[in-house]
Structure formats: structure tokens, C-alpha cells
C-alpha positions as CSV (number, residue, x, y, z in Angstrom):
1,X,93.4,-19.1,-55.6
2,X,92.7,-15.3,-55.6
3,X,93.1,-14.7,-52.1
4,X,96.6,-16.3,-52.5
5,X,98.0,-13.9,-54.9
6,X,100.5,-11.7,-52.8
7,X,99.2,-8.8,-54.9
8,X,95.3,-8.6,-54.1
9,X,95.9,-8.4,-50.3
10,X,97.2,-4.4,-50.6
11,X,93.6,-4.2,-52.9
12,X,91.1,-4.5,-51.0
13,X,87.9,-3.0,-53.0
14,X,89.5,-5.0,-56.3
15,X,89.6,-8.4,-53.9
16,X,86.4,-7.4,-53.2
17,X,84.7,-7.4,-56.1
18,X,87.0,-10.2,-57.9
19,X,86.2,-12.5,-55.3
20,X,82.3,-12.0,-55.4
21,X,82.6,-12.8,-59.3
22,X,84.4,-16.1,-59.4
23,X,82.1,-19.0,-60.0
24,X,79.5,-20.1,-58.0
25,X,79.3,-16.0,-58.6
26,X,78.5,-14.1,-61.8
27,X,81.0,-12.4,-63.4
28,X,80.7,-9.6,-65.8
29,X,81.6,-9.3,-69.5
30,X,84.3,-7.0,-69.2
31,X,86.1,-5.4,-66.8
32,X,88.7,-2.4,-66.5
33,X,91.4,-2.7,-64.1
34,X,92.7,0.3,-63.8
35,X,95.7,2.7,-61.5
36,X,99.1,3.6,-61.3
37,X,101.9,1.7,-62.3
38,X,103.3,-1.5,-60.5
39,X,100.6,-1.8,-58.2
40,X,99.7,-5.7,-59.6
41,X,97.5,-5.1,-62.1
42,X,98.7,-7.2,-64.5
43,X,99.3,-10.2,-61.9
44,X,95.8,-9.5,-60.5
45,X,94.4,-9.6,-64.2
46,X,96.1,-13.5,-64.7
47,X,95.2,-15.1,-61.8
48,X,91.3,-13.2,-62.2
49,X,90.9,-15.1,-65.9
50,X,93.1,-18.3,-64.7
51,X,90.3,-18.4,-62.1
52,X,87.4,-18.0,-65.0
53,X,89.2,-20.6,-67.3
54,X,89.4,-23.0,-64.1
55,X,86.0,-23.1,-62.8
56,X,84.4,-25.2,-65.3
57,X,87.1,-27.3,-66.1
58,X,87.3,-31.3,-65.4
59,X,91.2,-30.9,-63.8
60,X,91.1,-27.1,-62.5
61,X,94.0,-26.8,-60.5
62,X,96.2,-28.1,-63.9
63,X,93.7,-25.3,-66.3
64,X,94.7,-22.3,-63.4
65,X,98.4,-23.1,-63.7
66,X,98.4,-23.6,-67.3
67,X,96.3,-19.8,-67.6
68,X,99.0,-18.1,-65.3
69,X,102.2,-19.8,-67.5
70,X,99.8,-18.3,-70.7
71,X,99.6,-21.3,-72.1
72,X,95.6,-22.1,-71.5
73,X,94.0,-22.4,-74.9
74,X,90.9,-20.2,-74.3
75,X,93.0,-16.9,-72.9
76,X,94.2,-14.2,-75.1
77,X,96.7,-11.6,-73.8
78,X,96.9,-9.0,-76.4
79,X,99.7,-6.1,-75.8
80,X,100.1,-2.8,-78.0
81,X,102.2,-3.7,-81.1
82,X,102.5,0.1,-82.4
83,X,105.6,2.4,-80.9
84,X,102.9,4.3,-78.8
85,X,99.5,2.9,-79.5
86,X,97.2,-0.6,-79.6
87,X,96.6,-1.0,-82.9
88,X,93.0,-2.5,-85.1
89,X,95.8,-5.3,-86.1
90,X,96.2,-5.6,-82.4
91,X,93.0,-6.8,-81.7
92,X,91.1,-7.6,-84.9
93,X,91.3,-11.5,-85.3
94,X,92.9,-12.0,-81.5
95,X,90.1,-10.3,-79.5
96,X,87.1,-9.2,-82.1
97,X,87.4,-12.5,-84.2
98,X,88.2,-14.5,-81.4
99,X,85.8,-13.8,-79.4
100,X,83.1,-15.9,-81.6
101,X,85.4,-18.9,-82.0
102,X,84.2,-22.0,-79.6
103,X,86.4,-22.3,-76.5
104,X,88.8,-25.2,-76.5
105,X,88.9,-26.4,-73.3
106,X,87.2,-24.2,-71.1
107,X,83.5,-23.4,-71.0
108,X,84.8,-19.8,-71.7
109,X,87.0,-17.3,-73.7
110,X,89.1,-14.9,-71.5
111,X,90.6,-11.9,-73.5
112,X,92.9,-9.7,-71.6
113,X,94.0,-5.9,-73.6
114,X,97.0,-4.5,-71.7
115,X,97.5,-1.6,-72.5
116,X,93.5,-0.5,-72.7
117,X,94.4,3.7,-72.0
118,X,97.1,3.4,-75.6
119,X,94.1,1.8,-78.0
120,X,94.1,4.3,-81.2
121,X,91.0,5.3,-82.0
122,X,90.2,3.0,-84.9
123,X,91.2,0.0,-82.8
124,X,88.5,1.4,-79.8
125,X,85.9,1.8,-82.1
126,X,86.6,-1.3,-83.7
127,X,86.4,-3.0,-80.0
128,X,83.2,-1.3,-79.2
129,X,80.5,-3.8,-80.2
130,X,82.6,-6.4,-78.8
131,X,82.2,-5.0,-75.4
132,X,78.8,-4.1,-76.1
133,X,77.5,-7.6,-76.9
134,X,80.0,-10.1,-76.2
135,X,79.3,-14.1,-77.4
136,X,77.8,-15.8,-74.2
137,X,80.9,-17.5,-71.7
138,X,83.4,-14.1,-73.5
139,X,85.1,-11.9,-71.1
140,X,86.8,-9.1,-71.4
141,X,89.6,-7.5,-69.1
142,X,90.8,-4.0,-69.8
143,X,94.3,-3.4,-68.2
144,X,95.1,0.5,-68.2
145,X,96.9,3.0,-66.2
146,X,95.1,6.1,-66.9
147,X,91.6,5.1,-67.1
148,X,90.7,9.0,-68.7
149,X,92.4,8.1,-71.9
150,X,90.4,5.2,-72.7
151,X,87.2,5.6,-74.8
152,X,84.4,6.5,-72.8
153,X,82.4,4.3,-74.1
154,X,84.3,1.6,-73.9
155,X,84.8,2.5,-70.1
156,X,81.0,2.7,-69.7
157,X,80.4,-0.8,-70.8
158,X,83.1,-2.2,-68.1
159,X,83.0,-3.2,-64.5
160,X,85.4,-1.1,-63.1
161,X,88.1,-2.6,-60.8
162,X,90.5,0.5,-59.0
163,X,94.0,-0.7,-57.8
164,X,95.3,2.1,-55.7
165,X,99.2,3.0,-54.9
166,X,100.8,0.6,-52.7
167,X,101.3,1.9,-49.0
168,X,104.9,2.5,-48.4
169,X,105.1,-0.4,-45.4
170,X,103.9,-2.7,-48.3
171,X,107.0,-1.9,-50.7
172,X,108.8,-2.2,-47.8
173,X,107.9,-5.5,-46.5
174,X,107.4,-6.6,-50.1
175,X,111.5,-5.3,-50.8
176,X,112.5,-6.3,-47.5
177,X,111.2,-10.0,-48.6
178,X,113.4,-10.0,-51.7
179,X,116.1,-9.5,-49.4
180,X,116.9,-5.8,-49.5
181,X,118.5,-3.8,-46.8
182,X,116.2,-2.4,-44.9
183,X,117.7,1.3,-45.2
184,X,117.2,0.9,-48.7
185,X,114.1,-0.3,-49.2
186,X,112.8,2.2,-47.0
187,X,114.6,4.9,-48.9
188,X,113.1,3.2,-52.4
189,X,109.6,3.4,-51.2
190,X,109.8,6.7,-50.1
191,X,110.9,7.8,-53.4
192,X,108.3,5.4,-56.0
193,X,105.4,7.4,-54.6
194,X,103.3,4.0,-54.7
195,X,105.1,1.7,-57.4
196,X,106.4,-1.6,-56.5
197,X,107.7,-2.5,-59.2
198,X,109.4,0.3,-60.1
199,X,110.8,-0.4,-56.3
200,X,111.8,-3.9,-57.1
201,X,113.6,-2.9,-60.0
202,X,115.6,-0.1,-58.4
203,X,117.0,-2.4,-56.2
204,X,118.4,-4.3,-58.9
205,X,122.3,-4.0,-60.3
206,X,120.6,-2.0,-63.4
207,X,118.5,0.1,-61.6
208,X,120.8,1.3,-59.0
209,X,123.2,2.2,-62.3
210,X,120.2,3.6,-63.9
211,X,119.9,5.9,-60.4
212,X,123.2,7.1,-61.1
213,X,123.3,8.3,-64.4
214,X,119.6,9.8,-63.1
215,X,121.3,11.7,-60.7
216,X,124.3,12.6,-62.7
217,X,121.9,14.2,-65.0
218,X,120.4,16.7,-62.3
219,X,123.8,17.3,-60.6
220,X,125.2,18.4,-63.9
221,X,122.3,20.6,-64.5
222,X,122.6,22.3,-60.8
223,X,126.0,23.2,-62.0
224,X,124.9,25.1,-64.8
225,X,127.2,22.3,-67.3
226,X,125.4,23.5,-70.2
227,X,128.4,22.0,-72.8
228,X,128.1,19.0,-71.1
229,X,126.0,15.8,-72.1
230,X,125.2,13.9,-69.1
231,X,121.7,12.6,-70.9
232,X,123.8,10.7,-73.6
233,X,123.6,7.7,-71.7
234,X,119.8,7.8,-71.1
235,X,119.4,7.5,-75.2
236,X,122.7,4.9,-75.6
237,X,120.5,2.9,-73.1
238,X,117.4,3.1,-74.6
239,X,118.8,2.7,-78.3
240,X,120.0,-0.9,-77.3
241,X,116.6,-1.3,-75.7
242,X,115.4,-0.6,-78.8
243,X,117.7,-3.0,-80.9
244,X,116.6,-5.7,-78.6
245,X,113.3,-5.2,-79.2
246,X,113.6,-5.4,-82.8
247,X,115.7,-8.3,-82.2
248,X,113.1,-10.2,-80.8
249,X,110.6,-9.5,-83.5
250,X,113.4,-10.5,-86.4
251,X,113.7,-14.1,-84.3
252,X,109.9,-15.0,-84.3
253,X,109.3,-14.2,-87.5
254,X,112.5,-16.2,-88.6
255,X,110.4,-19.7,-89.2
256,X,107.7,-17.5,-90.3
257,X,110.0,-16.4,-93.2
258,X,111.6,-19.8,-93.7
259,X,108.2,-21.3,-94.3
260,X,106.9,-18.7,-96.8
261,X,106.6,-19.9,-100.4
262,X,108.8,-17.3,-103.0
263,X,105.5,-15.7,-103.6
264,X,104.7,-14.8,-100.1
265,X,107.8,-13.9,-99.1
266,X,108.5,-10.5,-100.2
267,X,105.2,-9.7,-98.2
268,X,106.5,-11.6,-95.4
269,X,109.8,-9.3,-95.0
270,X,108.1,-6.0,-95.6
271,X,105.8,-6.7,-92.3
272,X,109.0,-8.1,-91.1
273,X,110.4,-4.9,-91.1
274,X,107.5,-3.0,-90.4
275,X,106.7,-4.6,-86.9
276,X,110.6,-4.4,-85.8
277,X,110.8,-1.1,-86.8
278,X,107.6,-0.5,-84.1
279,X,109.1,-3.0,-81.6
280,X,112.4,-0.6,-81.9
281,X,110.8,2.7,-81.3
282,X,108.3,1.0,-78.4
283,X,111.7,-0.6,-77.0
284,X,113.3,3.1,-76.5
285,X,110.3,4.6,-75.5
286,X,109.5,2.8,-72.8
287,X,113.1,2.9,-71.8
288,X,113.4,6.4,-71.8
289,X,109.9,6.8,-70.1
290,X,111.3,4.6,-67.3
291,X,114.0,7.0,-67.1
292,X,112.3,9.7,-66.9
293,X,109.8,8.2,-64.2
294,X,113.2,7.9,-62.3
295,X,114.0,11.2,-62.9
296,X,110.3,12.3,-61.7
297,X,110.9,10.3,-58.5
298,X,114.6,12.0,-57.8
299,X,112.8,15.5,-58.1
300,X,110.5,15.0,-56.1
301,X,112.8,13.8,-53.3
302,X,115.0,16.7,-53.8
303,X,111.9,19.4,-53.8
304,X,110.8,17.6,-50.4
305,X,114.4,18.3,-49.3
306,X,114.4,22.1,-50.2
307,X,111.1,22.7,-49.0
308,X,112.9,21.6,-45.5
309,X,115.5,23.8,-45.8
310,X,114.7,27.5,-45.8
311,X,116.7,29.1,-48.3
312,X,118.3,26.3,-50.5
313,X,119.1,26.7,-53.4
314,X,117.6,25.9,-56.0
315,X,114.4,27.1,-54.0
316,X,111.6,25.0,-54.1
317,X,109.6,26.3,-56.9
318,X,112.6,25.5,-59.3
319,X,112.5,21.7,-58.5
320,X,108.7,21.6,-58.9
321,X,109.3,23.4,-62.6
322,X,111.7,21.0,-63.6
323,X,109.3,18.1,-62.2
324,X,106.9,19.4,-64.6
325,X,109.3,19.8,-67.4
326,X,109.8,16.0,-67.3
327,X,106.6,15.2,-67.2
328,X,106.4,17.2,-70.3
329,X,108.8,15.6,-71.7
330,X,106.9,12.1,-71.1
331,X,103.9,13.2,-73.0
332,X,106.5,15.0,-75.7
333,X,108.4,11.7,-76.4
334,X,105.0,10.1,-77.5
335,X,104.6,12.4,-80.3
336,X,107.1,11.0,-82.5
337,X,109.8,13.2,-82.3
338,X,113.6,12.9,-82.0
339,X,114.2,11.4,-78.2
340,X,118.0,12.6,-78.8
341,X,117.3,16.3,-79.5
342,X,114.1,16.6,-76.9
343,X,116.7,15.0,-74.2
344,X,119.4,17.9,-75.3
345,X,116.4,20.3,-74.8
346,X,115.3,18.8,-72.0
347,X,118.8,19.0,-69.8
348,X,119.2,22.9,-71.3
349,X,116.0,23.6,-69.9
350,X,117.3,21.7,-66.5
351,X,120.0,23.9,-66.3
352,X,118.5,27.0,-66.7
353,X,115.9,25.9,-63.8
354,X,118.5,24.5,-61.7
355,X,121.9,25.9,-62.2
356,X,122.9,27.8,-59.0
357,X,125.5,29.5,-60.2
């Protein structure tokens, strides 16, 4: 069932040693997937655990497709619920207390953490025996993109699993697939340095719009357009990413709050509030951060360009600062401060960079 998934064939050392573990083999109690964005991961990570949850179970082909809808009993998918972090509330009763409940169905628990490299340090440390000394038939799976910001200990105590960039004749064929235009998805994977999904969504209505107001924001920089506010879409867009977000959070807890008895329900509202307040800020974070991957991607197409092109202006050196000063701007937008005012700052510092006048 593995080998089928269309994301494990550009993996081969993670096929490798996913395959050997499935039952009649010996899988370990935790694992940590980790590398770049949209390289299938997360996909890898379901179809690893429906495999688990499948293997000792009296209809397995109905427990697999049950664990890849999220709907088996004995699997846990736990994502970060803070603005930037995995939080002890995160993980406490799902994956710590859960983990020494009896399976349902299954003759194991499968517990997946996406979002491994954002657990705060209380909610890592709190995670750390479980890991250690996991209940016989519990396993672990550690989704992260940076495997350096995850506790070292935690890391330690995992089987590690690399997932490596995708070639750019797999986004290709993968784009090309979905029906793309050829010229397109050629020009899409030359510029995600290794992220299909970013790819696939590019190709979309919304990302190709998205492209635009990218590019809009570096051509307005190049010509020095200082009064000008090119990045105001970047923030609308991610403010309504936000607002849906919250959105979401006010519906689910809408029975929740229908339920409550009078006593309970002032409680109820405040971590009402609380958790769609977090869902809001995570929503436009992860929308700007998008963006700004964008942007990384569109800078470095245009420093490749300019390092071709003896002479152009900007010269190359001022496209590779402005690279950096959005990646800067990443890691800035983590640290809680205002996303409009650190985009102003952020296209003033473009133009200064990048102006050729």
C-alpha cells in the first residue's frame, strides 16, 4: 500500500526504511520525518500509520482507508494550535494521555505531531518520556521541516526518516499530470527549488494572482516607489486568512457552547476566544510566510537572471541581499510583531536595495 503512494517513489532512502518496518517487520517507537516543504511528508506520514493500524486488523484494506480519511479510532493527528508554536495543550491528553489508553480497534496506537520543529519548550519536555518509554503497540511520528529546531533529545530517541527536495522532472511530470502547460510547469519547478506543493498551488487561479501581486511588489521596489504600498495586498490577504481561521474555530465550538450548562459557559467563551484569537494570528502567518516563500522564489529567479547578464542592474549582490532580507523577515514575523509595519519596513528596505534609479 506504501509502494503505491505517488509520493514515496521520489524517496527512496524513506521507502526504504518504511517498507522494511511494516509488519511482518519491526517498526520503531517513533520516528521523525523530516525535509523541506511539499516534498510528501505529510502524505508519506498517513499512509506509514494507516499501514501500522492495518496490519493487525480482521478487515485491513477497510482499517487503511478509514486511517488515510482520519477517521481510524486508534490514530491521533495533532497540529500546532498556538500562532507560532505546538503547545503542552496540544499534546497533553491527545498524545501523552493517549498514549496509555487501550487501542480500539487496532492492536496499536499511532500518534502523528505535525509540526514536530514549532513544539515550545514545555510541550517537548513534556513529550520526552513519552518518546523515551512509549506503552507497548504506541508509535510515534514526528513531522518537521527543520529537523535542528526540534529538541535534541527528542530527535535522539527517533528513527530518522530524510525526505529530500523533489527533482525538478518530478514537479514537472507531477504538474504536467494535473494538466498544466508544459512551459509552465517547467517554469514553476524551476522556480520552487524542490516544493511540489508549493508548485501545485502556483498553478492554481490564486497562486498565479498571488505571483502577481509578488511581482508587483519587487517591480515597485526596482523603481525606487518608496510612497507607494504595493505590500498592502500581502496583509489584506492574509488578514482574511486570518478571519477564516478564526471562523472556523467560532463554528466547532458552536455545539460546544450550546451544550454548556450556565455555569460552564462563561469558561467555555473565554477559551472560545482565546483559541480563535491563535487560529487568527496562525491563519495570517502562515499566509504571509507563503508569500514571502513566493517572494524568496522570485528573487532567486531574478538573481540567476543578473548573474547572466554582465552588468544589470540591480547587480547581483543586491538581489541576494534582498533574498536575505525576506528571509529575515520570515523568522521576524514569528516574533510577534506587527506583520503591517515589518511589511512597510520590509518594501523600504527593498527599495533601497533594488531601486535603480
Amino acid at each position: 500500500m506504501l509502494e503505491d503512494l505517488p509520493e514515496i517513489r521520489h524517496q527512496p532512502l524513506a521507502r526504504t526504511i518504511l517498507a522494511a518496518a511494516l509488519p511482518p517487520g519491526r517498526p520503531a517507537h517513533a520516528y521523525l520525518f523530516f525535509g523541506p516543504a511539499g516534498v510528501g511528508k505529510r502524505a508519506v506520514a498517513r499512509a506509514f500509520a494507516a499501514g501500522l493500524l492495518a496490519a493487525d486488523s480482521p478487515a485491513p484494506q477497510a482499517a487503511y482507508e478509514r486511517a488515510l480519511r482520519g477517521s481510524h479510532p486508534d490514530l491521533t493527528w495533532v497540529a500546532p494550535t498556538g500562532a507560532t508554536a505546538m503547545l503542552v495543550g496540544d499534546i497533553d491528553a491527545a498524545v501523552v494521555g493517549g498514549a496509555n489508553l487501550t487501542p480500539l480497534e487496532s492492536a496499536r496506537r499511532v500518534f502523528v505531531l505535525d509540526g514536530a520543529d514549532r513544539l515550545n519548550e514545555q510541550a517537548a519536555n513534556k513529550l520526552l518520556k513519552t518518546v523515551e518509554e512509549p506503552p507497548p503497540g504506541v508509535h510515534l511520528i514526528l513531522i518537521c521541516d527543520r529537523e535542528e529546531r526540534v529538541l535534541p533529545t527528542l530527535r535522539s530517541r527517533c528513527q530518522q526518516v530524510p525526505f529530500r527536495p523533489l527533482s525538478g522532472e518530478a514537479i514537472v511530470a507531477s504538474l504536467s499530470a494535473a494538466g498544466v502547460e508544459p512551459s509552465l510547469a517547467q517554469e514553476l519547478a524551476e522556480l520552487v527549488d524542490g516544493d511540489g506543493r508549493l508548485a501545485r498551488w502556483l498553478a492554481s487561479e490564486e497562486g498565479v494572482a498571488l505571483r502577481g501581486e509578488i511581482g508587483r511588489v519587487i517591480d515597485g521596489a526596482r523603481g525606487g516607489r518608496v510612497g507607494e504600498q504595493p505590500w498592502a495586498s500581502l496583509v489584506d490577504r492574509a488578514k482574511a486568512a486570518g478571519e477564516r481561521a478564526a471562523q472556523a474555530v467560532l463554528d466547532r465550538y458552536a455545539e460546544r457552547l450550546e451544550a454548556a450548562s450556565a455555569g460552564e459557559r462563561s469558561a467555555v467563551q473565554r477559551e472560545r476566544d482565546e483559541a480563535a484569537h491563535r487560529a487568527a494570528r496562525r491563519g495570517r502567518l502562515e499566509d504571509l510566510d507563503r508569500s514571502l516563500r513566493i517572494a524568496e522564489a522570485e528573487l532567486r529567479r531574478r538573481w540567476r537572471e543578473a548573474l547572466r547578464e554582465p552588468g544589470a542592474r540591480p547587480a547581483p549582490n543586491a538581489w541576494e541581499r534582498a533574498l536575505v532580507a525576506t528571509t529575515e523577515l520570515r523568522l521576524r514575523l514569528q516574533q510577534n510583531v506587527g506583520e503591517k509595519l515589518a511589511l512597510e519596513g520590509y518594501y523600504q528596505r527593498l527599495c533601497n536595495l533594488l531601486s535603480s534609479r
